[in-house]
N, C-alpha and C positions, 0 to 999 in steps of 0.2 A: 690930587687924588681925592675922591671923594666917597665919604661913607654913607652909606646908605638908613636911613634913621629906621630901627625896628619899632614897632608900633609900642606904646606902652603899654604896661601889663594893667590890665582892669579885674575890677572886681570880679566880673560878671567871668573873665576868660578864667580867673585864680577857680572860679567852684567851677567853672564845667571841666575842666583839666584836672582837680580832687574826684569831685564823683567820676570822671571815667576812670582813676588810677586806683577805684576801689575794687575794680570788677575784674574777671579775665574772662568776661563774658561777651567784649567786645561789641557796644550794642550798636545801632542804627543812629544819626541825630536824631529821629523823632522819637527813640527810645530814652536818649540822654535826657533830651529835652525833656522827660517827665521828671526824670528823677532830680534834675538841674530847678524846674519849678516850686518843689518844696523847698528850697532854699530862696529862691529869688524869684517869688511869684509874678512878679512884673516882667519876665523876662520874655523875649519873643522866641521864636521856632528860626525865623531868617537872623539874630544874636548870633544862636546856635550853633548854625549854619557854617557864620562866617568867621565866626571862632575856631569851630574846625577844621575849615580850611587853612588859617591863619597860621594858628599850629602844626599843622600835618607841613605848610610850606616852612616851616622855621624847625623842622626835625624834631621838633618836640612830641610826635605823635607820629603815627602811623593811619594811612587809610587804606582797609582791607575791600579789594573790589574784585568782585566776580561776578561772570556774565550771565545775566537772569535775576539777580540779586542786587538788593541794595546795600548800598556801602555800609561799611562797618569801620567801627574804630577804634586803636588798640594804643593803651597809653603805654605801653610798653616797647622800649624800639629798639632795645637787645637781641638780638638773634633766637630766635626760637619760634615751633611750628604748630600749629592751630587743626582741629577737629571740627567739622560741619554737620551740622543734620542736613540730611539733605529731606524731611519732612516740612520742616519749621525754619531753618536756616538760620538758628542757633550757630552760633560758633567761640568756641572757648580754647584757651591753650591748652597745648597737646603737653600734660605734668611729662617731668623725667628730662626735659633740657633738650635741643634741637636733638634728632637723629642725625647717625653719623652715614652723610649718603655716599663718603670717598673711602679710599683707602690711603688718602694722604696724598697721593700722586696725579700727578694731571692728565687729565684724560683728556683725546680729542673729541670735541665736541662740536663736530663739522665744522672747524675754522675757528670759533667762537672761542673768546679770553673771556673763563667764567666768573665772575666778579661774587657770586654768593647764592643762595636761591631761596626759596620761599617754600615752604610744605604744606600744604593742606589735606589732612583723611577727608575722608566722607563716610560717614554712620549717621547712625539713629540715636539721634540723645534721650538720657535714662525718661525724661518726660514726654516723649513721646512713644518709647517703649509701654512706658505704664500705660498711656489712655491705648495704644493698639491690645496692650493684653487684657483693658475692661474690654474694649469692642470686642476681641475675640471671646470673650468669656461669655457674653452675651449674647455672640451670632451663634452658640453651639449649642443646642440642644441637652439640659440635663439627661440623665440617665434613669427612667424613670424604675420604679419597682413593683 
């Protein structure tokens, strides 16, 4: 029988797997990778990369992918469901623990044995709210006297 040898654990993978487990901001690599730099300025973007993938294959992580968007990634791999801007393509966990999408009982699902699912909202995050309500404030005309 043969075991299959998991990669060892590196410095460089210990801090990009810390700073993604500070956020539930779930950023981009090339978003980790900044904040991954202030710790390990030498570090490259392809590191990064291949760390995340490394991780997301060994369940340590999560890669969040949706079509039109680049990947995102969530150090947390609990069950639980995620909020999108769909401006900015921000995406943060949805607070308050997965929503309850059954009523316990199993439902047909055209054939299909459902194993768990995945939830994502779609809104406008508070930071793109705020710059549309300078832009609206500014496109409108005071009220003159």
């Amino acid at each position: 029988m043969s075991h299959r040898k998991l990669p060892r654990n590196t410095r460089q993978r210990e801090v990009i797997l810390e700073e993604l487990r500070k956020l539930t901001s779930h950023p981009t690599a090339t978003g980790l990778y900044a904040m991954v730099r202030r710790r390990l300025p030498k570090v490259s973007l392809g590191t990064v990369y291949r760390n995340l993938e490394l991780l997301v294959q060994q369940g340590v992580i999560r890669k969040l992918e949706f079509s039109g968007s680049e990947a995102r990634f969530d150090g947390n791999t609990e069950q639980h469901d995620h909020i999108r801007c769909v401006r900015c393509g921000r995406m943060d966990d949805l607070g308050g623990g997965p929503l309850e999408l059954t009523d316990g009982k199993h439902h047909d699902c055209d054939g299909y044995k459902v194993l768990g699912y995945r939830l994502v909202l779609l809104g406008v995050c508070p930071r793109c709210n705020a710059e549309r309500a300078g832009e609206d404030a500014e496109a409108s005309p005071g009220e003159e006297e």
